[in-house]
N, CA, C and O atoms as a Tinker XYZ file with bonds, in Angstrom:
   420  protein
     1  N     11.645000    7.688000   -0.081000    73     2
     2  CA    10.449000    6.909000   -0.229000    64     1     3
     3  C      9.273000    7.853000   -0.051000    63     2     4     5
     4  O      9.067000    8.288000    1.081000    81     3
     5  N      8.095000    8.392000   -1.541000    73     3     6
     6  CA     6.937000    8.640000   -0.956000    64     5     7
     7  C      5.892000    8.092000   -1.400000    63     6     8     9
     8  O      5.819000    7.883000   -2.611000    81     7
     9  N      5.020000    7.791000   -0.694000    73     7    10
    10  CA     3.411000    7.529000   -0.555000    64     9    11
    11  C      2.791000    8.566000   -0.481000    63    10    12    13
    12  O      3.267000    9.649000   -0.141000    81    11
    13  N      1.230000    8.263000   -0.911000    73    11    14
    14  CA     0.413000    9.223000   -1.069000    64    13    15
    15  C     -0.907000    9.320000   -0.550000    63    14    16    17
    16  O     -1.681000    8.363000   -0.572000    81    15
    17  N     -1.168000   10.317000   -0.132000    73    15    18
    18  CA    -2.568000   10.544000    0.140000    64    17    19
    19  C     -4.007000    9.660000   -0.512000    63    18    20    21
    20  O     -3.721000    8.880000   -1.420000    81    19
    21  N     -4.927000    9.703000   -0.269000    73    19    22
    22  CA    -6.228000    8.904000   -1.096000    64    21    23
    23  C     -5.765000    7.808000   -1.706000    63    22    24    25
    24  O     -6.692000    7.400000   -2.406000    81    23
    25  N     -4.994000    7.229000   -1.801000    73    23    26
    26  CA    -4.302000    5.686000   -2.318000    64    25    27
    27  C     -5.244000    5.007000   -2.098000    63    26    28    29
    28  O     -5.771000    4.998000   -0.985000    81    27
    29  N     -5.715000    4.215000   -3.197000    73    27    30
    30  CA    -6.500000    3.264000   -3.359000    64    29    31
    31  C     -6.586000    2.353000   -3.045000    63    30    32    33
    32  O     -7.649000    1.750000   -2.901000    81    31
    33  N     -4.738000    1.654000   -2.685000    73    31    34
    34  CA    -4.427000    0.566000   -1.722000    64    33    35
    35  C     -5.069000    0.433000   -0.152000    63    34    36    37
    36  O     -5.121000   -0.443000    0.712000    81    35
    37  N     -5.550000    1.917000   -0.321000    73    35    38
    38  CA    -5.994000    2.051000    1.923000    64    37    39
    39  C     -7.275000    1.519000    1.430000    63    38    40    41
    40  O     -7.907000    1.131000    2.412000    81    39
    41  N     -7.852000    1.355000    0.484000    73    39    42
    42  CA    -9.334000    0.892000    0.272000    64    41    43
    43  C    -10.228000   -0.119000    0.451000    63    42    44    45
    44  O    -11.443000   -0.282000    0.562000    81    43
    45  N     -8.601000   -1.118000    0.437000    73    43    46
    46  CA    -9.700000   -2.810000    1.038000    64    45    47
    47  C     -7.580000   -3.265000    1.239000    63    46    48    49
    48  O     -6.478000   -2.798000    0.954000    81    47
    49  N     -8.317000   -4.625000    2.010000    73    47    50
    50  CA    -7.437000   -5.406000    2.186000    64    49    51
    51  C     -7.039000   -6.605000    1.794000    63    50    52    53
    52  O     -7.978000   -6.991000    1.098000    81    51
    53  N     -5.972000   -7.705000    1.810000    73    51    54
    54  CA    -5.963000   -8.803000    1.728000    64    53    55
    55  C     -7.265000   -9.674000    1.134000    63    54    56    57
    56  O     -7.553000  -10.167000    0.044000    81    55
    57  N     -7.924000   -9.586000    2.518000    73    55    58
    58  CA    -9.337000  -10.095000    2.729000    64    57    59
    59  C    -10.348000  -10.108000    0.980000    63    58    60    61
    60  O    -10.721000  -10.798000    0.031000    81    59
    61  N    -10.340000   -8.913000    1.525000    73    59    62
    62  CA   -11.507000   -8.087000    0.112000    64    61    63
    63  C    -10.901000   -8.689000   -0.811000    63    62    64    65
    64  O    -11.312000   -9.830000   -1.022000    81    63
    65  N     -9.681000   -8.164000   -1.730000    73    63    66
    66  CA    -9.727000   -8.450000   -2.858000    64    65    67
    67  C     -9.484000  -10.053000   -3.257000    63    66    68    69
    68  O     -9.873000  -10.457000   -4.353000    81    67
    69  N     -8.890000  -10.852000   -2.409000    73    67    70
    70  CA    -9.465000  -12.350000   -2.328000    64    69    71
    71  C    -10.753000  -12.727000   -3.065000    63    70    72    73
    72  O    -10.999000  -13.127000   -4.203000    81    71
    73  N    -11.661000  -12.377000   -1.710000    73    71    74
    74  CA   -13.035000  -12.052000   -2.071000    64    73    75
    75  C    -13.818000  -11.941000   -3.207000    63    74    76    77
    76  O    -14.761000  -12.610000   -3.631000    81    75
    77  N    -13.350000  -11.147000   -3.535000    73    75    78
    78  CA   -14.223000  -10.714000   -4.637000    64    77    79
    79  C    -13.382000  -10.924000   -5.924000    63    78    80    81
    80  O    -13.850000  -10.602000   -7.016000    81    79
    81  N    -12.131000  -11.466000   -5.803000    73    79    82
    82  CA   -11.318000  -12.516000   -7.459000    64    81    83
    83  C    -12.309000  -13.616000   -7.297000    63    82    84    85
    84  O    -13.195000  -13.685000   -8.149000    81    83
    85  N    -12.288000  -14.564000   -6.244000    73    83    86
    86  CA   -13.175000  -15.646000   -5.876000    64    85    87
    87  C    -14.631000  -15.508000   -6.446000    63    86    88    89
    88  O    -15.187000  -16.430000   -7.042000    81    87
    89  N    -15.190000  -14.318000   -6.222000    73    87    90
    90  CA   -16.521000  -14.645000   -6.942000    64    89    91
    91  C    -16.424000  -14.445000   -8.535000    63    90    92    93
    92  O    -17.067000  -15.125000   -9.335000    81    91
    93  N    -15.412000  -13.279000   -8.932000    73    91    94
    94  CA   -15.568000  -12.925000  -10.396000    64    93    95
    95  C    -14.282000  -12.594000  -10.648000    63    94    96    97
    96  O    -13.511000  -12.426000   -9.703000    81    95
    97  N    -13.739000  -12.409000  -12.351000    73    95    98
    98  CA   -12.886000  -11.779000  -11.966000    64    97    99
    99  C    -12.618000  -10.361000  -13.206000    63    98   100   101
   100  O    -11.751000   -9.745000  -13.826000    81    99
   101  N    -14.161000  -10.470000  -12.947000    73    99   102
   102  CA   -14.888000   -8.349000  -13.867000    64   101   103
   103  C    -13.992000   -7.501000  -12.554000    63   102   104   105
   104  O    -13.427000   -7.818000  -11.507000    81   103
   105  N    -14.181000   -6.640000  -13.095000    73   103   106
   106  CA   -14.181000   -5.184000  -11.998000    64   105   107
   107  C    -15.088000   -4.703000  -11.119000    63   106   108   109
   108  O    -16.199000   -4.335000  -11.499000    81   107
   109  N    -14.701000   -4.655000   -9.841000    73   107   110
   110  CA   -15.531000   -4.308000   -8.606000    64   109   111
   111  C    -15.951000   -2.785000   -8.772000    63   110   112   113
   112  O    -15.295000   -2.033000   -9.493000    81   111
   113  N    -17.233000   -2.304000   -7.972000    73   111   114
   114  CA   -17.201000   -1.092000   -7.330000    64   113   115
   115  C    -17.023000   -0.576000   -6.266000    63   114   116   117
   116  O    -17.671000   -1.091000   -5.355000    81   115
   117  N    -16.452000    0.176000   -6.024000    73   115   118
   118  CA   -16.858000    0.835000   -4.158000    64   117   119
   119  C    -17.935000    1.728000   -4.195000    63   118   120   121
   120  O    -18.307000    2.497000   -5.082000    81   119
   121  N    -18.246000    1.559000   -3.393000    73   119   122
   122  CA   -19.363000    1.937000   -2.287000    64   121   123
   123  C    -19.431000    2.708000   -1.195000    63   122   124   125
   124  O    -18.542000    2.508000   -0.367000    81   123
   125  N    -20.417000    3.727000   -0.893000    73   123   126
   126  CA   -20.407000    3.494000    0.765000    64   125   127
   127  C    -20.436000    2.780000    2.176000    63   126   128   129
   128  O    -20.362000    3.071000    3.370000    81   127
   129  N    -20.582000    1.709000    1.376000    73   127   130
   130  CA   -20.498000    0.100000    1.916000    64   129   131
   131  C    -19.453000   -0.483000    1.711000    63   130   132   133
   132  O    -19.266000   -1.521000    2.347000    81   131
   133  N    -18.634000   -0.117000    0.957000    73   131   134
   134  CA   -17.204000   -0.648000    0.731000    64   133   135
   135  C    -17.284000   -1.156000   -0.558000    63   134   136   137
   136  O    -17.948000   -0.408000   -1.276000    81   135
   137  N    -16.753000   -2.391000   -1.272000    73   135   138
   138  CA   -16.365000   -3.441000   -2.418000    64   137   139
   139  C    -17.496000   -4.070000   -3.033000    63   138   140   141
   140  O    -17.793000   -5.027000   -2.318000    81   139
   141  N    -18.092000   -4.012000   -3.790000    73   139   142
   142  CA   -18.915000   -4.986000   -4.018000    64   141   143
   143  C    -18.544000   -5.626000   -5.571000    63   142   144   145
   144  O    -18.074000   -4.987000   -6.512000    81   143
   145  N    -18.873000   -6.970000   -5.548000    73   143   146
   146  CA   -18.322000   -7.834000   -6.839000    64   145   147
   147  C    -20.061000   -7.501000   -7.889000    63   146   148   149
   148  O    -21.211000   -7.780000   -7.550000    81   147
   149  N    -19.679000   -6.994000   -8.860000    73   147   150
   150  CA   -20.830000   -6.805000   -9.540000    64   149   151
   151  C    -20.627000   -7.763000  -10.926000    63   150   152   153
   152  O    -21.480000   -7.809000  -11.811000    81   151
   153  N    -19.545000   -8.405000  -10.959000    73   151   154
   154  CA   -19.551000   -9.211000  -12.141000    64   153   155
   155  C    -20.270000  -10.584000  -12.104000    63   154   156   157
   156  O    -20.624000  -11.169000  -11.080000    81   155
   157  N    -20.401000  -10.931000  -13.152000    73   155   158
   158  CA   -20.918000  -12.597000  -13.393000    64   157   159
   159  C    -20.309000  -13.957000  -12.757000    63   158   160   161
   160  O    -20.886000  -14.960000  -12.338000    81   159
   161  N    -18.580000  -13.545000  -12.857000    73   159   162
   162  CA   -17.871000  -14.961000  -12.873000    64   161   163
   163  C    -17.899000  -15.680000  -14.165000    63   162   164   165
   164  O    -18.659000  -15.461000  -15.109000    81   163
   165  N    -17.008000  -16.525000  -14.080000    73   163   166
   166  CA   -16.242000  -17.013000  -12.922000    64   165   167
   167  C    -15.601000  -15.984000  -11.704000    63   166   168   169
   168  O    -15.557000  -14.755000  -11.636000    81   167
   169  N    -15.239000  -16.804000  -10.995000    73   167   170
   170  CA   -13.867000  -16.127000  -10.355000    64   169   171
   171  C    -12.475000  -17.227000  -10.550000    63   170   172   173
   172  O    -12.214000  -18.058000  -11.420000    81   171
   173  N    -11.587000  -16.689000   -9.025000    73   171   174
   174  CA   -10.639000  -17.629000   -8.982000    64   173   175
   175  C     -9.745000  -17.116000   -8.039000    63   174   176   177
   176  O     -9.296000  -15.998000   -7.785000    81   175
   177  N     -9.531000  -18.955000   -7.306000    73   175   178
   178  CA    -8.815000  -18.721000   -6.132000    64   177   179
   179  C     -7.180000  -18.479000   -6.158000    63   178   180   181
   180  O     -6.345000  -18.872000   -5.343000    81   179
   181  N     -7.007000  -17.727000   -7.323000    73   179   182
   182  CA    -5.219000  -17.600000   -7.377000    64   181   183
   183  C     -4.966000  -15.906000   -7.309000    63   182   184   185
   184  O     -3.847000  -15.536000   -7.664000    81   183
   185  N     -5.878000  -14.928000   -6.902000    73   183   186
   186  CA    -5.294000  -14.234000   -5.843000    64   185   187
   187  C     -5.443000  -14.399000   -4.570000    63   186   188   189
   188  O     -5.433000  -13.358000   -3.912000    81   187
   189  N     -5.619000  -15.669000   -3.839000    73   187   190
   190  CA    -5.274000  -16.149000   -2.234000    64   189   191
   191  C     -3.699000  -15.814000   -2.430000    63   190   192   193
   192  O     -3.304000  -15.123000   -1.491000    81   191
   193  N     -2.740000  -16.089000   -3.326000    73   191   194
   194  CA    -1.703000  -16.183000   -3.110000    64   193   195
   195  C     -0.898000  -15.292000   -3.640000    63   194   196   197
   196  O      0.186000  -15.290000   -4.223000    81   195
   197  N     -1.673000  -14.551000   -3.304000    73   195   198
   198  CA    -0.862000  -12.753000   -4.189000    64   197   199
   199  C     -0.420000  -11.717000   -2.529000    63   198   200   201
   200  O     -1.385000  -11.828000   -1.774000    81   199
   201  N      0.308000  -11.148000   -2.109000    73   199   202
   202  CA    -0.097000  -10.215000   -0.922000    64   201   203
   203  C     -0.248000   -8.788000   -1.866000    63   202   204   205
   204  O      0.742000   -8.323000   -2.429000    81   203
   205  N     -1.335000   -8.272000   -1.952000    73   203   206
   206  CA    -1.749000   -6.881000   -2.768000    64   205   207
   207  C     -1.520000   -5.973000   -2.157000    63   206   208   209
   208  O     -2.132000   -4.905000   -2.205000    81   207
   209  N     -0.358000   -6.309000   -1.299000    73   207   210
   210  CA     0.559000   -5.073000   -0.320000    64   209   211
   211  C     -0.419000   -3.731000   -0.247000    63   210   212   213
   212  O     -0.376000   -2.674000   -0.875000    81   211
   213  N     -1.075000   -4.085000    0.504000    73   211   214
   214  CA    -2.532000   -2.929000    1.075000    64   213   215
   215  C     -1.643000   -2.167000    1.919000    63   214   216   217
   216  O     -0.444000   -2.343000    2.134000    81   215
   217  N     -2.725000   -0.974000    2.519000    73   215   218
   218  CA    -1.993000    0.035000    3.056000    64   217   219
   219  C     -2.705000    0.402000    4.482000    63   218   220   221
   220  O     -3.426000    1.330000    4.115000    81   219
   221  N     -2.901000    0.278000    5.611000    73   219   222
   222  CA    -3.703000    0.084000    6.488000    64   221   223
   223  C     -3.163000    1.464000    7.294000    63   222   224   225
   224  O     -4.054000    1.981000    7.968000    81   223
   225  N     -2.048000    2.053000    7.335000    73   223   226
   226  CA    -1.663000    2.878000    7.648000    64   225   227
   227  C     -0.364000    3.495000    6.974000    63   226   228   229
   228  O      0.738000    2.949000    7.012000    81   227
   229  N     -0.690000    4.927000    6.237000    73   227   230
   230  CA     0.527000    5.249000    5.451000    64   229   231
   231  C      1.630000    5.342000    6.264000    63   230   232   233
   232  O      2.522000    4.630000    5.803000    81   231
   233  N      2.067000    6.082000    7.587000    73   231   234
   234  CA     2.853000    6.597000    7.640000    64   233   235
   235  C      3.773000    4.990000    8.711000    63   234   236   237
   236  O      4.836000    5.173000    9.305000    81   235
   237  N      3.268000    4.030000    8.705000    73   235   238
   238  CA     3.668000    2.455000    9.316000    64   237   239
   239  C      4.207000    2.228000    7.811000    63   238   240   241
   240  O      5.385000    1.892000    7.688000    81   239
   241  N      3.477000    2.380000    6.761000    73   239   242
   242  CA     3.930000    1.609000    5.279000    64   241   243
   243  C      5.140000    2.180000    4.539000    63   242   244   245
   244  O      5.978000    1.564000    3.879000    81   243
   245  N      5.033000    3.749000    4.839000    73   243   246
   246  CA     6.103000    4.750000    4.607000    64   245   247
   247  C      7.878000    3.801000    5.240000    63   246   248   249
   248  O      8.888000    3.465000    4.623000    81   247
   249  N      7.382000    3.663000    6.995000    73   247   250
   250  CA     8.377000    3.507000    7.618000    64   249   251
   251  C      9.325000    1.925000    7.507000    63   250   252   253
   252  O     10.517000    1.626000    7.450000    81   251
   253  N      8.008000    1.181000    7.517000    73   251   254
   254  CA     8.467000    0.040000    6.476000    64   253   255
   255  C      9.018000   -0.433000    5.187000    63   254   256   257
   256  O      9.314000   -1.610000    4.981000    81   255
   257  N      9.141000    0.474000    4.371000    73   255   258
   258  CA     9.856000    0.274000    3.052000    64   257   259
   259  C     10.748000    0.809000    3.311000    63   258   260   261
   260  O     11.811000    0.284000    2.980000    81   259
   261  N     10.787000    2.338000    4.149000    73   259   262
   262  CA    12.295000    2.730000    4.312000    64   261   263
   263  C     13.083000    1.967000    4.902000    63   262   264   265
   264  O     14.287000    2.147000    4.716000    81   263
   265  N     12.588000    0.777000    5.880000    73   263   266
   266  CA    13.638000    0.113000    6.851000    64   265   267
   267  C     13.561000   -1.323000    5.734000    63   266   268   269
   268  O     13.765000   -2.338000    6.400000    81   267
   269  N     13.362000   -1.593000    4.481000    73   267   270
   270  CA    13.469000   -2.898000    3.911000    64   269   271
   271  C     14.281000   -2.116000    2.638000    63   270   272   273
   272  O     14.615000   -2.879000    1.732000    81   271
   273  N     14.602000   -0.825000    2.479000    73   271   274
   274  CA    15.377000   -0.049000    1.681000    64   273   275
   275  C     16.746000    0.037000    2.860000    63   274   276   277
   276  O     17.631000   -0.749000    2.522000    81   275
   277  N     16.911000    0.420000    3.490000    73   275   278
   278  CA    17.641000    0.411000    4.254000    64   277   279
   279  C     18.617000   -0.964000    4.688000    63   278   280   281
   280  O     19.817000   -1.108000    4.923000    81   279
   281  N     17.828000   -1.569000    4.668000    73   279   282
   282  CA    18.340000   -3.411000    4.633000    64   281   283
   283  C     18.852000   -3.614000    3.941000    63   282   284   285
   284  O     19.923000   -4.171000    4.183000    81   283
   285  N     18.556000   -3.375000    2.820000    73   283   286
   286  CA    19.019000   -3.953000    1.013000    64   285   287
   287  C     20.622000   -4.073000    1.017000    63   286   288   289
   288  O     21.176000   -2.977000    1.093000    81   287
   289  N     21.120000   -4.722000    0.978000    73   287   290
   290  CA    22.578000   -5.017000    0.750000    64   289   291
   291  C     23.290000   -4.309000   -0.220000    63   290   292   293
   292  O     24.505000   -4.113000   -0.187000    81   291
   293  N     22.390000   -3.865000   -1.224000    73   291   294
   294  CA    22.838000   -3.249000   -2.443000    64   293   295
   295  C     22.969000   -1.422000   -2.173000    63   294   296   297
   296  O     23.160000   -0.705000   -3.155000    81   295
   297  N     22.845000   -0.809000   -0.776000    73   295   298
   298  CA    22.298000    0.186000   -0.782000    64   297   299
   299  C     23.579000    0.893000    0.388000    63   298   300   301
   300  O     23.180000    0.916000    1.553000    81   299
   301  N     24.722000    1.329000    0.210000    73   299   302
   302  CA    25.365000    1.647000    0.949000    64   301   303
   303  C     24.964000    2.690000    2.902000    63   302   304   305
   304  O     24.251000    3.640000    3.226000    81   303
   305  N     25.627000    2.039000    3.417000    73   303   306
   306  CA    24.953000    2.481000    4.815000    64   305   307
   307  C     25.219000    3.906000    4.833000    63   306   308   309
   308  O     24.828000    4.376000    5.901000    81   307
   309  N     25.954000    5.157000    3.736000    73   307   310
   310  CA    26.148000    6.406000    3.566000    64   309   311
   311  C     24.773000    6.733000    3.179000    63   310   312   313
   312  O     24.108000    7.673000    3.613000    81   311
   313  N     24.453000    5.942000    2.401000    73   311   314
   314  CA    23.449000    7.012000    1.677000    64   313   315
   315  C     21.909000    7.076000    2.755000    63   314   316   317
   316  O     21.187000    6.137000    3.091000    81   315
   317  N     21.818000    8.206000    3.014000    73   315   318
   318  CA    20.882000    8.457000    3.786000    64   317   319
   319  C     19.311000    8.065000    2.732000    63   318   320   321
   320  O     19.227000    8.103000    1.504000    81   319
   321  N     18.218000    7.705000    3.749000    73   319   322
   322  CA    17.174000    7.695000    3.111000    64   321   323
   323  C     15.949000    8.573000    3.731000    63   322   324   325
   324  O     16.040000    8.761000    4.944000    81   323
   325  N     15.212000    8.940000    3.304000    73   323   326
   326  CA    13.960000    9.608000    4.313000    64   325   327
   327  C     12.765000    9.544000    3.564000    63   326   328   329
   328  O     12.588000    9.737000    2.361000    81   327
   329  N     11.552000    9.082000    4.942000    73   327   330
   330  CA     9.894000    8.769000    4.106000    64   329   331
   331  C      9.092000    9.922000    4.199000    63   330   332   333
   332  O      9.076000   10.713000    5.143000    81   331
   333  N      8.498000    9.966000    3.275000    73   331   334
   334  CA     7.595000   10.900000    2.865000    64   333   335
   335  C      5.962000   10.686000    2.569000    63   334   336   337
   336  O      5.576000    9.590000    2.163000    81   335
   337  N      5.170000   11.610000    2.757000    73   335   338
   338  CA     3.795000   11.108000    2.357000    64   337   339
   339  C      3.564000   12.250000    1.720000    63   338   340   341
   340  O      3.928000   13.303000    2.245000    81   339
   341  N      2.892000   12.246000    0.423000    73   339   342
   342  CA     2.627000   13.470000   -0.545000    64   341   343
   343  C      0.803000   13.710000   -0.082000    63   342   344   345
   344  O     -0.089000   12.871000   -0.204000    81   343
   345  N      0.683000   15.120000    0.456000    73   343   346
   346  CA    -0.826000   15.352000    0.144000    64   345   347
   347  C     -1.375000   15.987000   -0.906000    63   346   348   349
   348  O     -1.264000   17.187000   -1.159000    81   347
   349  N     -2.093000   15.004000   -1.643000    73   347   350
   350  CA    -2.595000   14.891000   -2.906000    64   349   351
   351  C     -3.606000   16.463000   -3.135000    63   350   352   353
   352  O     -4.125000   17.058000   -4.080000    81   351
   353  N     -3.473000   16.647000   -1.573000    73   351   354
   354  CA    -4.922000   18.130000   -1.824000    64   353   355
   355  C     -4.202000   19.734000   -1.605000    63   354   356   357
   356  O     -4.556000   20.852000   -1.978000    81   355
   357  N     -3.177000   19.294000   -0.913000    73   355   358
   358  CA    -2.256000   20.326000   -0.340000    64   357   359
   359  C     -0.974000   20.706000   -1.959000    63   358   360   361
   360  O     -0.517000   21.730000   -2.465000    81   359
   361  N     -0.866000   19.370000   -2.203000    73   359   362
   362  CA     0.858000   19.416000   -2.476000    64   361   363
   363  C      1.997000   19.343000   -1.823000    63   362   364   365
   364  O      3.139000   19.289000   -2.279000    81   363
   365  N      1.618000   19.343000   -0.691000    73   363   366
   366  CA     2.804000   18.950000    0.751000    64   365   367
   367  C      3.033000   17.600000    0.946000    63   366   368   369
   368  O      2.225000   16.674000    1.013000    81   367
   369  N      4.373000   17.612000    1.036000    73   367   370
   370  CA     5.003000   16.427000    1.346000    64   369   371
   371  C      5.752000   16.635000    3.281000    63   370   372   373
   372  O      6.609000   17.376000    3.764000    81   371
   373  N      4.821000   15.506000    3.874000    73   371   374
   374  CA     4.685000   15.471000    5.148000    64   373   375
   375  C      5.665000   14.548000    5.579000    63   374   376   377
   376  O      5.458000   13.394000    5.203000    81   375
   377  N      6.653000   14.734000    6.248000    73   375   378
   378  CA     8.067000   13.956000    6.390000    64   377   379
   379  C      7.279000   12.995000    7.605000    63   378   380   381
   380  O      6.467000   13.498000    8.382000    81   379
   381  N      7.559000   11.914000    7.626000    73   379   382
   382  CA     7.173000   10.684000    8.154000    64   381   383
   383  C      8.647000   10.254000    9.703000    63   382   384   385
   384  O      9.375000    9.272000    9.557000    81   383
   385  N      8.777000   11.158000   10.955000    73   383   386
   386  CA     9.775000   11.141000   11.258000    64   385   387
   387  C     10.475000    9.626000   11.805000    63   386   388   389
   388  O     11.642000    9.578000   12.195000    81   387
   389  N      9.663000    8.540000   11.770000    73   387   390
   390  CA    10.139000    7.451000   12.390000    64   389   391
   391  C     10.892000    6.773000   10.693000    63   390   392   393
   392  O     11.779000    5.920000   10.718000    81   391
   393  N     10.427000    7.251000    9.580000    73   391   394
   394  CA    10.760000    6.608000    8.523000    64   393   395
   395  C     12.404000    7.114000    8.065000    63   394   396   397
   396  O     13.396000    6.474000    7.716000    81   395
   397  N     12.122000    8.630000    8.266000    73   395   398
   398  CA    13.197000    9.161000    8.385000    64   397   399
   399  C     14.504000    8.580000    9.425000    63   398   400   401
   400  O     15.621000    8.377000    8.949000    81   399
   401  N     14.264000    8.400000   10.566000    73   399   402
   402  CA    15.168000    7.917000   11.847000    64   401   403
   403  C     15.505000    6.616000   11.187000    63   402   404   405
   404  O     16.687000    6.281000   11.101000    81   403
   405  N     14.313000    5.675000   10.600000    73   403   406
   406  CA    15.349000    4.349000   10.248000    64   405   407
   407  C     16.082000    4.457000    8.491000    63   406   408   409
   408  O     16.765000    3.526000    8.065000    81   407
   409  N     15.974000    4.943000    8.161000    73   407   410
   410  CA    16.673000    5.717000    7.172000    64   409   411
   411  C     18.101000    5.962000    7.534000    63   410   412   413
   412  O     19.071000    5.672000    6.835000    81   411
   413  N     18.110000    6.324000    8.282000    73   411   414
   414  CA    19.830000    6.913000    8.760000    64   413   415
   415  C     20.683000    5.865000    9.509000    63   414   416   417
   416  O     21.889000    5.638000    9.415000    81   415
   417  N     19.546000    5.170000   10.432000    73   415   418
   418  CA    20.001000    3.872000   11.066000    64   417   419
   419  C     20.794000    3.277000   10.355000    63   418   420
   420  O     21.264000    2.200000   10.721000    81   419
């Protein structure tokens, strides 16, 4: 499993993009202020019921897919798994060691 650096998902949450479907549903900008809805509208309240699986912390999100990969019934308890986070500025891939540990679990 890797994730990546500057991910756009770490950019807003749940919350936000709610938000701002609700007022319009053009394309937002960011800001130094964060999100702002610059469209006309409509909007609409049917991403309330989307989760836009945001990223609030990579190397928690890393460790979490490895342990819902790890779960998977379809995924033999041999095959080892391990999380990764790619830095987008480096080229290094930064081993995530709790993602790794439930990986093997």
């Amino acid at each position: 499993m890797v994730h990546h650096t500057d991910c756009g998902m770490e950019t807003f949450t749940n919350e936000i993009m709610r938000g701002l479907l609700r007022q319009s549903l053009d394309t937002a900008e960011i800001g130094p202020g964060g999100w702002k809805d610059v469209g006309q509208g409509p909007g609409s309240t049917e991403g309330d019921f989307i989760d836009w699986l945001t990223i609030a912390d990579q190397a928690e999100s890393v460790t979490a897919d490895v342990k819902r990969i790890r779960a998977h019934k379809l995924v033999p308890k041999g095959v080892l798994i391990y999380g990764y986070i790619y830095d987008v500025k480096s080229g290094r891939l930064i081993e995530v060691p709790a993602a790794t540990a439930a990986g093997r679990a």
